[in-house]
N, C-alpha and C positions, 0 to 999 in steps of 0.2 A: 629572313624567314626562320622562324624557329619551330617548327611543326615537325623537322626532323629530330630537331634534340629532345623535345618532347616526347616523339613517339619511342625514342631510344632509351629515354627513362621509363619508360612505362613499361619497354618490354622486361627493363633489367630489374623493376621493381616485381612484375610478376614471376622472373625467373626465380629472384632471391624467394617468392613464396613459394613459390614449387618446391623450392630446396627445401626449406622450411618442414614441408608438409612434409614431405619425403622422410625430414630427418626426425620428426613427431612420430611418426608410422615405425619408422627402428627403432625408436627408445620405448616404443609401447611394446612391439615385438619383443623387444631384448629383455623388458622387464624393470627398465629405468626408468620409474617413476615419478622420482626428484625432477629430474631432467625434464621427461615428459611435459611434466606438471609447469614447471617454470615455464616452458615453450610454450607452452598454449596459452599459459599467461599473458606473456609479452605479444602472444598473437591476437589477444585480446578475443578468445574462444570460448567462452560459456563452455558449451556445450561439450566440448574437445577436453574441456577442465573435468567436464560431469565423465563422461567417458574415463578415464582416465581414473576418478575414485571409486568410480564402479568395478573397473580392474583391478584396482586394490583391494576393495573390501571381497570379492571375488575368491581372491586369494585366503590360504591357509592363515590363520591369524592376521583375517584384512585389516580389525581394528587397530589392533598393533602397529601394521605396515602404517596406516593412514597417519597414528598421530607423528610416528617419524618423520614421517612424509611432509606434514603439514607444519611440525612445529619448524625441522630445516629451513624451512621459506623466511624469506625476506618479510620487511615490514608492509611494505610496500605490496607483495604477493598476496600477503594475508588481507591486504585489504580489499585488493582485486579477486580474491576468491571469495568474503566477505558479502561482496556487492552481486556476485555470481548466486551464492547459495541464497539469499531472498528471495531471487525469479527461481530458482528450485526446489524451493520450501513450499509455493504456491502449486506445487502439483504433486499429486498423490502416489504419481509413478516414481516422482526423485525426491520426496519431501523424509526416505530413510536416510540417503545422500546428505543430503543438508542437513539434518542432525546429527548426523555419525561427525559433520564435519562442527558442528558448532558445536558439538559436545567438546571436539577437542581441543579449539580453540578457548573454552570457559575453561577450560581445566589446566592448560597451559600458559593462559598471557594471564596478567594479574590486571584487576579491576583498571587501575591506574591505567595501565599500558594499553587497555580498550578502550579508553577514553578518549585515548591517542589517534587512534585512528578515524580518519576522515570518512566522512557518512555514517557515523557509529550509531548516529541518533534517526537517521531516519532507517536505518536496516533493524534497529531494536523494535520500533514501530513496526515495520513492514512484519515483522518475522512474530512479536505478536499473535497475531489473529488466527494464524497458521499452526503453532507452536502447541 
């Protein structure tokens, strides 16, 4: 029977997100953005992502903060923020968000390097209509 080992994973998988969430909550508090940002990433959070750039632009010189912020990111991050800011683009409450964030992205990676990145062709479509 393994319904014990199972449920022993599952609690330690929710534990590790509690922790997670916990340690999201201090890096916002604390004003660690980079950090922040990458966690909510990897937690695959939209929204926690949105959060998070709204705290920055928030802030005294957010644009500033943001492209620091965003250009630090991984390849890989940008692309998962990329595919985030299309569902944020379509709404008029976060679609400053999503531009503040693609502005710095066009301004930062070179043409070549967007081309790079995966879904590029359907998030230029998406973002389009919005844009």
């Amino acid at each position: 029977d393994v319904t014990e080992i199972e449920e022993k994973e599952a609690q330690a998988k929710q534990e590790e997100q509690i922790m997670k969430e916990q340690e999201l909550s201090n890096l916002l508090h604390e004003k660690r953005y980079l950090k922040a940002l990458g966690l909510a990433i990897s937690l695959d959070r939209p929204h926690t992502v949105l959060m998070v750039v709204k705290a920055i632009l928030k802030e005294t010189d957010g644009r500033k903060h943001l492209e620091e912020n965003i250009v630090r990111l991984r390849k890989d991050q940008k692309e998962a923020v990329l595919a985030f800011l299309v569902t944020w683009n379509t709404n008029s409450r976060n679609c400053h968000e999503a531009q503040a964030v693609i502005e710095t992205l066009l301004r930062h990676e070179a043409p070549d390097s967007l081309l790079q990145f995966s879904g590029i062709k359907s998030a230029v479509e998406s973002l389009l209509p919005y844009t």
